[in-house]
C-alpha positions as a printed NumPy array, in Angstrom:
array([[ 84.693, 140.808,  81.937],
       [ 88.565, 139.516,  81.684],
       [ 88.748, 135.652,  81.305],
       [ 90.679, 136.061,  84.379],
       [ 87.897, 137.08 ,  86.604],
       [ 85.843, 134.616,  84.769],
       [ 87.549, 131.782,  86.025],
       [ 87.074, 133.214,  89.493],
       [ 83.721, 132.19 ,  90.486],
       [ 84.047, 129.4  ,  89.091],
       [ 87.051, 128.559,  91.234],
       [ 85.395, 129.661,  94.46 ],
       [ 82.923, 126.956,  94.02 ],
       [ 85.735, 124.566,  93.199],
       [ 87.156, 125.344,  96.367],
       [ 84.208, 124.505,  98.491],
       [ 84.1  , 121.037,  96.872],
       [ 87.789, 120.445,  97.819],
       [ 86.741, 121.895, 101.33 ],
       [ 84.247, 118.945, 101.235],
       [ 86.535, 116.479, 100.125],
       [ 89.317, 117.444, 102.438],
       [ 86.845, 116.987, 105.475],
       [ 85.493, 113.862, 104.795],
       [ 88.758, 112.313, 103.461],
       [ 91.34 , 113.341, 106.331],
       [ 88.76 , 112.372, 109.588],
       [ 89.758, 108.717, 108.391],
       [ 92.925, 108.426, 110.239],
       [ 90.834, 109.466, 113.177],
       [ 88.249, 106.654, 112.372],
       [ 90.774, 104.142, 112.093],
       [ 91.956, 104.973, 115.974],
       [ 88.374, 104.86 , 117.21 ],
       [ 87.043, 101.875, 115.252],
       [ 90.72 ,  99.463, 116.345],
       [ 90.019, 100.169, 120.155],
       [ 85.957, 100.168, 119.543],
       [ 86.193,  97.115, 117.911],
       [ 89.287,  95.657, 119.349],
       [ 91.108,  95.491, 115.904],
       [ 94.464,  94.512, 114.904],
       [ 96.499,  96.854, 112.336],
       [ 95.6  ,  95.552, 109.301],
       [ 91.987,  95.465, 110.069],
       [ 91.811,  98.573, 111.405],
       [ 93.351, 100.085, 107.711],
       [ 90.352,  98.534, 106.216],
       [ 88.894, 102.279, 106.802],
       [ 91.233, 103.043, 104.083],
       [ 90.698, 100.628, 102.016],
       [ 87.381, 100.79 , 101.798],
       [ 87.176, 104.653, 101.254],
       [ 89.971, 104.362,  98.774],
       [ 89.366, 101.195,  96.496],
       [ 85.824, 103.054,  95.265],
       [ 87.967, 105.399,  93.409],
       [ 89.694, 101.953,  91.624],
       [ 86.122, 100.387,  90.629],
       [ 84.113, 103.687,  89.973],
       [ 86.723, 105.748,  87.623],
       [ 85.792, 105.049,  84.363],
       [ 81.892, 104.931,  85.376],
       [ 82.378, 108.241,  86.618],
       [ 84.455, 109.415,  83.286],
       [ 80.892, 107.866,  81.334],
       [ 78.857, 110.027,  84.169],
       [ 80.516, 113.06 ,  84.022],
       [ 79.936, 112.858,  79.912],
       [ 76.716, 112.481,  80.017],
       [ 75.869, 115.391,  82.695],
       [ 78.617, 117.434,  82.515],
       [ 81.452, 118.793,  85.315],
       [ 78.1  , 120.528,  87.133],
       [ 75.449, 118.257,  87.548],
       [ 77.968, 115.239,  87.678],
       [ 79.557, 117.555,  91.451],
       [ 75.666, 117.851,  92.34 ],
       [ 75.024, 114.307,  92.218],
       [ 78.626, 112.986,  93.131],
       [ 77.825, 114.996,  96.748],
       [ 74.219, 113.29 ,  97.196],
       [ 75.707, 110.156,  96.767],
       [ 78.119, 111.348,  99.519],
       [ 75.349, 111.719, 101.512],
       [ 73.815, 108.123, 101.101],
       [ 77.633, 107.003, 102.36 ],
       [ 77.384, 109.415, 105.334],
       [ 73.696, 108.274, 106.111],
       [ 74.408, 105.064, 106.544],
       [ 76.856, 105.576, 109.652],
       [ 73.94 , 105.982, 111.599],
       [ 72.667, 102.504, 111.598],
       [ 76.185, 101.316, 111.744],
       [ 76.316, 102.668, 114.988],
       [ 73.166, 101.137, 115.955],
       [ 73.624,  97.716, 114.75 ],
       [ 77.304,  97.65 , 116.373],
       [ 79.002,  96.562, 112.679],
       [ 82.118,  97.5  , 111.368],
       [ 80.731,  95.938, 108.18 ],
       [ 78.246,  98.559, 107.736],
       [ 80.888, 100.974, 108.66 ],
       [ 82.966, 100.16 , 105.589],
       [ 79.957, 100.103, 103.615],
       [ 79.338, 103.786, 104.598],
       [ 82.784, 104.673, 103.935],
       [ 83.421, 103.015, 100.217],
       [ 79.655, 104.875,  99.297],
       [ 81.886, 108.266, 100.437],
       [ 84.231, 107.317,  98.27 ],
       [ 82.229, 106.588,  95.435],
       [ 80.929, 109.986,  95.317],
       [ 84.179, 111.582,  96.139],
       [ 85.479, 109.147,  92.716],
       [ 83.325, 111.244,  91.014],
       [ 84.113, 114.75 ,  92.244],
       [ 87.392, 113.925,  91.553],
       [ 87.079, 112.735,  88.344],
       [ 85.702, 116.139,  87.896],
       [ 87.163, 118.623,  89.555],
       [ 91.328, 117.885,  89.494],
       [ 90.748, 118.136,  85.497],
       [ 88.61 , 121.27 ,  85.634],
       [ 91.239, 123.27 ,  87.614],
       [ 93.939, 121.814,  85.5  ],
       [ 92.007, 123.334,  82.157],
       [ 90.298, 126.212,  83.636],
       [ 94.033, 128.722,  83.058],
       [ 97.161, 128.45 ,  81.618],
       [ 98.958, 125.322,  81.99 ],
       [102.032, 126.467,  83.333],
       [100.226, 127.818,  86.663],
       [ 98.154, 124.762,  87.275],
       [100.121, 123.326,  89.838],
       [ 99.545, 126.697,  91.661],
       [ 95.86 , 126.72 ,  91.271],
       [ 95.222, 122.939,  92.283],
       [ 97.643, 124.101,  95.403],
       [ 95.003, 126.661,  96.452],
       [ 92.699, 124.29 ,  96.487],
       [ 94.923, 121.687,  98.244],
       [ 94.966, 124.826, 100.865],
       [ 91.145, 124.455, 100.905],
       [ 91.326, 120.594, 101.003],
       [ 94.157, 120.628, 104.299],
       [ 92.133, 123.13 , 106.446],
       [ 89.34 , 120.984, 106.372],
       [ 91.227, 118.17 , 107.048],
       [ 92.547, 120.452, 110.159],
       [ 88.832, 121.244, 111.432],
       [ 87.733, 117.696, 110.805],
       [ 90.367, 116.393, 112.606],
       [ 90.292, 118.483, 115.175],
       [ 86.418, 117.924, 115.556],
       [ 86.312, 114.467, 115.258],
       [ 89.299, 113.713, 117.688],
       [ 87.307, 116.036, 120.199],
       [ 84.38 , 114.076, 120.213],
       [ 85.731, 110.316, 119.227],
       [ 89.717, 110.259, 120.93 ],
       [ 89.354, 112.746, 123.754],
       [ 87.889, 111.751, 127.096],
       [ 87.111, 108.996, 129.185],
       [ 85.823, 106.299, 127.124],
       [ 82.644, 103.802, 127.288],
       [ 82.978, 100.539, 128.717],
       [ 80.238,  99.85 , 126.579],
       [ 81.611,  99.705, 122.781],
       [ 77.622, 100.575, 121.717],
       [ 78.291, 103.755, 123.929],
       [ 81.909, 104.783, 121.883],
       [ 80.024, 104.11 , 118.642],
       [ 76.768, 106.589, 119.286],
       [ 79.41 , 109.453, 119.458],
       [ 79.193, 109.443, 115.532],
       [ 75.193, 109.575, 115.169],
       [ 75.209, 113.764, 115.776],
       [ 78.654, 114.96 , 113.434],
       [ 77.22 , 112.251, 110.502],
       [ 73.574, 113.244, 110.796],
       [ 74.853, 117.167, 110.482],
       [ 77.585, 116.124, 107.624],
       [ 74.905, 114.432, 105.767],
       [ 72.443, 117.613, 105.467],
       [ 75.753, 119.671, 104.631],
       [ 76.437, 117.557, 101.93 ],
       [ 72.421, 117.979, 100.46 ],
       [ 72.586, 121.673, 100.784],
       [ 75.956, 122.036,  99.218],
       [ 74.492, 119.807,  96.175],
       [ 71.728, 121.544,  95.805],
       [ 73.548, 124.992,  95.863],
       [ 75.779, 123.393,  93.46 ],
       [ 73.441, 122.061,  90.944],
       [ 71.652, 125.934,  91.073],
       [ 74.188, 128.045,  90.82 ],
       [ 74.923, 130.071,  87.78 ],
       [ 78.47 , 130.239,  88.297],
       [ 79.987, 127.006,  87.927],
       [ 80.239, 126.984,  84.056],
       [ 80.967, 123.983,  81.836],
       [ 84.612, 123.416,  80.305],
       [ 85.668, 121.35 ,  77.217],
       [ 88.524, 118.938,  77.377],
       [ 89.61 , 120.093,  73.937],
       [ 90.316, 124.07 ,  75.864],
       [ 93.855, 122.212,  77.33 ],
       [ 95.349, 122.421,  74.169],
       [ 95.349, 125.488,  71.354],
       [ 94.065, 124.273,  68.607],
       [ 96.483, 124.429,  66.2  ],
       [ 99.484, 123.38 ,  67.592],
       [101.999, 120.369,  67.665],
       [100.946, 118.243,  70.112],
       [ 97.27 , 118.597,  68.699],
       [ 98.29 , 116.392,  65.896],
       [100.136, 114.079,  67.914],
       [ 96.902, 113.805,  69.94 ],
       [ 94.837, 113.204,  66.313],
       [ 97.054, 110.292,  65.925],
       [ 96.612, 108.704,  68.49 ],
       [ 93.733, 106.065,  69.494],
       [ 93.916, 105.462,  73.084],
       [ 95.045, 106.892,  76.275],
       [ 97.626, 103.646,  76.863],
       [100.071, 105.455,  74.252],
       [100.912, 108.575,  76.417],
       [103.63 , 107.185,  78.053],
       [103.626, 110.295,  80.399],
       [ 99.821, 109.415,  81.411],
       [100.602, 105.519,  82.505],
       [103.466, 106.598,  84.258],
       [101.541, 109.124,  85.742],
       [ 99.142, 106.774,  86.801],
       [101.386, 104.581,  88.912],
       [103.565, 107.701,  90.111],
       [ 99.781, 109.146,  91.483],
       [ 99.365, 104.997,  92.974],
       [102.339, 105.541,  95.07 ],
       [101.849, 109.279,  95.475],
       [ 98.644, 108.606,  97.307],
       [ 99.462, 105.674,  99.082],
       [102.406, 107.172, 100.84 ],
       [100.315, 110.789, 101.891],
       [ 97.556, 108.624, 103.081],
       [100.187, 106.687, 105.312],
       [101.878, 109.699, 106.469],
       [ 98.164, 111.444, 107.502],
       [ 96.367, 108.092, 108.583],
       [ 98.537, 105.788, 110.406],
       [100.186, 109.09 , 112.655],
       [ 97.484, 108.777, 115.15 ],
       [ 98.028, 104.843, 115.53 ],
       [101.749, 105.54 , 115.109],
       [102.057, 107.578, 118.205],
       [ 99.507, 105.564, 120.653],
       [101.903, 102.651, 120.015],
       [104.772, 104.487, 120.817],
       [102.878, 104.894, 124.184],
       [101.144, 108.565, 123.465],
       [ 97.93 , 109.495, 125.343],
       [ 95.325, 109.455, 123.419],
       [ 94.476, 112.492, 124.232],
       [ 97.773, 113.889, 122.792],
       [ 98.189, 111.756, 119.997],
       [ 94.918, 112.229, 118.125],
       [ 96.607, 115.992, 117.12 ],
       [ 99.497, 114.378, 115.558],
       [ 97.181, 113.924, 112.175],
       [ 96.834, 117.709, 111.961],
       [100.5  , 117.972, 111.948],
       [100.789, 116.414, 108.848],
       [ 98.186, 118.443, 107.11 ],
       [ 99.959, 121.671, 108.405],
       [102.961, 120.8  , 106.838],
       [101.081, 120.008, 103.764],
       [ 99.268, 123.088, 104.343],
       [102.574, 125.253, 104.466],
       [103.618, 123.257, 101.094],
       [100.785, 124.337,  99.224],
       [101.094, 128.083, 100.163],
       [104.733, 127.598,  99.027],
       [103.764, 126.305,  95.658],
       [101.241, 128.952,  95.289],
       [103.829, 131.392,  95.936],
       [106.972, 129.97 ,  93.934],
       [105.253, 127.944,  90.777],
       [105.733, 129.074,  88.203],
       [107.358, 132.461,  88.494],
       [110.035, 131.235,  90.726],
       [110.23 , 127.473,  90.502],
       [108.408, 125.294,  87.907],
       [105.88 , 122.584,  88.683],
       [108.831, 119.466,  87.646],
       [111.136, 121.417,  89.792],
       [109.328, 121.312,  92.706],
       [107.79 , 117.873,  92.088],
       [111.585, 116.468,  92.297],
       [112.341, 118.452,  95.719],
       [109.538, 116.691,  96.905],
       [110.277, 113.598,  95.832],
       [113.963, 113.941,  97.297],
       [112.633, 115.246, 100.588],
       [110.346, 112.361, 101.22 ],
       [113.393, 109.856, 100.709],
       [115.2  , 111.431, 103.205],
       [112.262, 112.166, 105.927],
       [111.271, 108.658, 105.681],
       [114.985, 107.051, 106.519],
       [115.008, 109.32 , 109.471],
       [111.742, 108.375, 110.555],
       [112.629, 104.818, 110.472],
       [115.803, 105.764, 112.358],
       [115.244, 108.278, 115.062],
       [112.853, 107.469, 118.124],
       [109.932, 108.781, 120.308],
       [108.419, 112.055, 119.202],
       [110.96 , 113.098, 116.479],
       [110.073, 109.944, 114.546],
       [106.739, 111.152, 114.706],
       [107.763, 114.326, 113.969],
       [109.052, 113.052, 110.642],
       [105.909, 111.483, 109.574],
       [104.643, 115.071, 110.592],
       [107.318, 116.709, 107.975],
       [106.844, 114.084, 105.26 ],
       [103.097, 115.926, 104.633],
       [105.454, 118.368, 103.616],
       [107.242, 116.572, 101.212],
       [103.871, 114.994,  99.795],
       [102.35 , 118.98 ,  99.683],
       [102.955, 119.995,  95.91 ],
       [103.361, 116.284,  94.645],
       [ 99.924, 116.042,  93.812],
       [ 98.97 , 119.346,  91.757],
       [102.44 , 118.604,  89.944],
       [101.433, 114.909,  88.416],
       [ 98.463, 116.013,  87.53 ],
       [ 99.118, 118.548,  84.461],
       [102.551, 116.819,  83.92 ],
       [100.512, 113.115,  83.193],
       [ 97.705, 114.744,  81.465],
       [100.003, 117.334,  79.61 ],
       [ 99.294, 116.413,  75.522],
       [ 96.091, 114.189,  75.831],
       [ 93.223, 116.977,  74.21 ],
       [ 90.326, 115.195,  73.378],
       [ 91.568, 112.263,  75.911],
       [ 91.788, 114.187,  78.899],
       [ 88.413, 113.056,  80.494],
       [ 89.093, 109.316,  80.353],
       [ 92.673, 110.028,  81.12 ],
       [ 91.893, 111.466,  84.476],
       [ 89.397, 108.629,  85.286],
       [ 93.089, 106.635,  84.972],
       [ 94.695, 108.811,  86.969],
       [ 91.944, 108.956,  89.532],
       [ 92.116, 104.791,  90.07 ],
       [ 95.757, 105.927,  90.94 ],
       [ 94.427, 106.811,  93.931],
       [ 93.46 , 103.499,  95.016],
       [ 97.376, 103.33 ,  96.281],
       [ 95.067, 105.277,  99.58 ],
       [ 93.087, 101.805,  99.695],
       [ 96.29 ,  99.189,  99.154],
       [ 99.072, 100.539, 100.31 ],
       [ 98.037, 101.283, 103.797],
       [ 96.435,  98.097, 104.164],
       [100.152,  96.64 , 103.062],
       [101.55 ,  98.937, 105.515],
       [ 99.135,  97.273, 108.242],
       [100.436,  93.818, 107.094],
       [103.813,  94.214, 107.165],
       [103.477,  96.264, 111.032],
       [101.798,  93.038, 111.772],
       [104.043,  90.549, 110.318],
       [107.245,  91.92 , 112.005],
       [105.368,  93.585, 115.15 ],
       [106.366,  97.11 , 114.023],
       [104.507, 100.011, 112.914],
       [107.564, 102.029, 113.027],
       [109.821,  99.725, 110.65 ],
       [107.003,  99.374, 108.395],
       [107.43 , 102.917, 107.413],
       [110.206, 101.435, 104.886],
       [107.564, 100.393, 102.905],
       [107.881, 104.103, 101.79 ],
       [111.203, 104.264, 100.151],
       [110.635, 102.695,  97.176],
       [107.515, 104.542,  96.146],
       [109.121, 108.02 ,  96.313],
       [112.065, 106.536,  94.35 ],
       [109.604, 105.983,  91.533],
       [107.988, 109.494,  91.969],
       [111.655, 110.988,  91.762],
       [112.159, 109.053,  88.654],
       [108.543, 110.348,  87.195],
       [109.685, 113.837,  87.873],
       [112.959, 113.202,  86.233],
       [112.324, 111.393,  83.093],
       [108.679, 109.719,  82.846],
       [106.703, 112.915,  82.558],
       [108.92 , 113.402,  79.293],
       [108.458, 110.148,  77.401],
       [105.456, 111.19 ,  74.977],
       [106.043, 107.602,  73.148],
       [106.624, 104.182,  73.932]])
């Protein structure tokens, strides 16, 4: 058997986990809709959702680094998806007991588990191929992770946005008993097909790098993650990465029902953004590397987003939601491009390096929460899109210089 088709199974599997991830990570915008009129919230406690799904990822990164070396990438996934499970679970008497407490609770247990499939999985498509196509693998399964994200939202809006709603805000909150109860026994089964299946095979850190080569004694030198320049910058570039995709796909839904959007109408704009995202991905699978390479791409991005998010603060009605739509676009490739460019060089510190890299993501936990602030402060969801700007700048300037810098 080729090494090629070796990797394959191993990436199917991979794929079904960022399937997993997709779903229960992109039904949040939704939640944050159903829980602010449920629970009569204002923005910024309504972006709570976020933050407490996201801020996990900040507290349980290096635990899950320690985790995943002690089980390895498989049984780590198998366990990381039970405690999933637990997170799900726990919706149910959330509903019951009426408490958004409970609810956040629910969600920052998700996100525990998903800290640790992450931790896991990002790293394991990055090293599981040549380097110079990892941005193209890690967009396939971006493809996997923004259909889900489709069907969940689509799902969820059907049975949480659409309709007449309850008087009763015990009533609205019982419509997410049956989709967690069936989520939760997805996520046992797919951890227990996980944890037997022959397929998934373990990978070494030390496979990123040949061993004998140049940057293999730069890595022998070196003593801790902190001096790979490329890696903190990477870090904060991933910070404001996330933080400005999670704004784009979670506040769309709010976005448009203060712009005076029916409900009913409004709870598809959060698919919009993952299509665009979606259409990214299958352009980065089909341009990097032959056509395009990963820093390339990562700058168009970067560029794009700049200019999206000016309009958006600009233009009115539904082609300023359109333009949140379009800036899923911009964010498609952003994040299979840090990735190998942060952790490019590390070896034998890859594992603890992309715990790091995974706290970036609590930007999905602060910055939307900032977002909510500032819409409060000046009574404007729309010009608190601004908040934007300045965190693409920074991901321009990774993709221009910091992914270079290989010393302080």
């Amino acid at each position: 058997m080729s090494k090629k088709n070796s990797y394959l199974m191993p990436l199917l599997i991979i794929g079904v986990i960022f399937f997993i991830m997709g779903f229960v990570t992109w039904v949040n915008g939704t939640l944050i809709s159903f829980f602010k009129k449920a629970f009569s919230l204002d923005n910024t406690s309504s972006y709570l959702v976020t933050f407490a799904f996201f801020i996990s990822y900040t507290l349980m990164a290096i635990p899950s680094s320690m985790v995943l070396k002690k089980t390895g990438f498989k049984n780590g996934m198998s366990l990381a998806l039970l405690v999933m499970a637990a997170g799900t679970l726990i919706f149910i008497p959330a509903a019951s007991m009426a408490s958004y407490g409970l609810f956040l609770v629910g969600l920052f247990t998700i996100g525990i588990g998903l800290t640790v499939l992450q931790t896991a999985s990002n790293p394991y498509v990055t090293i599981l191929g040549p380097r110079e196509s990892a941005a193209q693998r890690i967009s396939i399964m971006g493809i996997a992770n923004k259909t889900a994200g489709v069907i969940s939202q689509l799902i969820f809006g059907q049975l949480l946005l659409a309709g007449a709603s309850s008087i009763d805000p015990k009533d609205e909150l019982d419509k997410v008993v049956t989709p967690y109860i069936v989520l939760t026994l997805v996520l046992v089964a797919t951890a227990i097909m996980i944890r037997l299946s022959k397929g998934l095979v373990e990978v070494s850190e030390e496979e990123e790098e040949p061993v004998i080569s140049p940057s293999s004694q730069v890595v022998a030198n070196k003593t801790s993650v902190l001096q790979f320049p490329n890696l903190v910058m990477g870090v904060i570039a991933l910070f404001c990465y996330v933080g400005v995709e999670v704004i784009a796909g979670d506040t769309i839904i709010s976005y448009g029902i203060d712009l005076g959007f029916a409900e009913e109408e409004a709870r598809l704009f959060g698919t919009y953004t993952l299509y665009g995202m979606m259409f990214g991905y299958i352009l980065g699978v089909v341009l990097i590397p032959k056509y395009v390479s990963q820093q390339a791409y990562l700058k168009f991005c970067a560029i794009l987003g700049v200019i999206v998010t000016v309009v958006a603060v600009m233009s009115t009605g539904f082609t300023s939601v359109l333009c949140i739509a379009v800036l899923g676009f911009a964010n498609a490739v952003i994040w299979p491009a840090l990735w190998p460019l942060s952790l490019s060089g590390l070896g034998k510190f890859t594992k603890t390096a992309s715990a790091l890299l995974v706290m970036g993501i609590s930007g999905g936990a602060i910055l939307p929460l900032v977002y909510g602030g500032v819409a409060d402060s000046i009574g404007s969801t729309q010009q608190a899109y601004w908040i934007m700007l300045p965190l693409y700048l920074f991901i321009l300037y990774f993709g221009l210089f910091g992914h270079k810098k290989k010393s302080w």
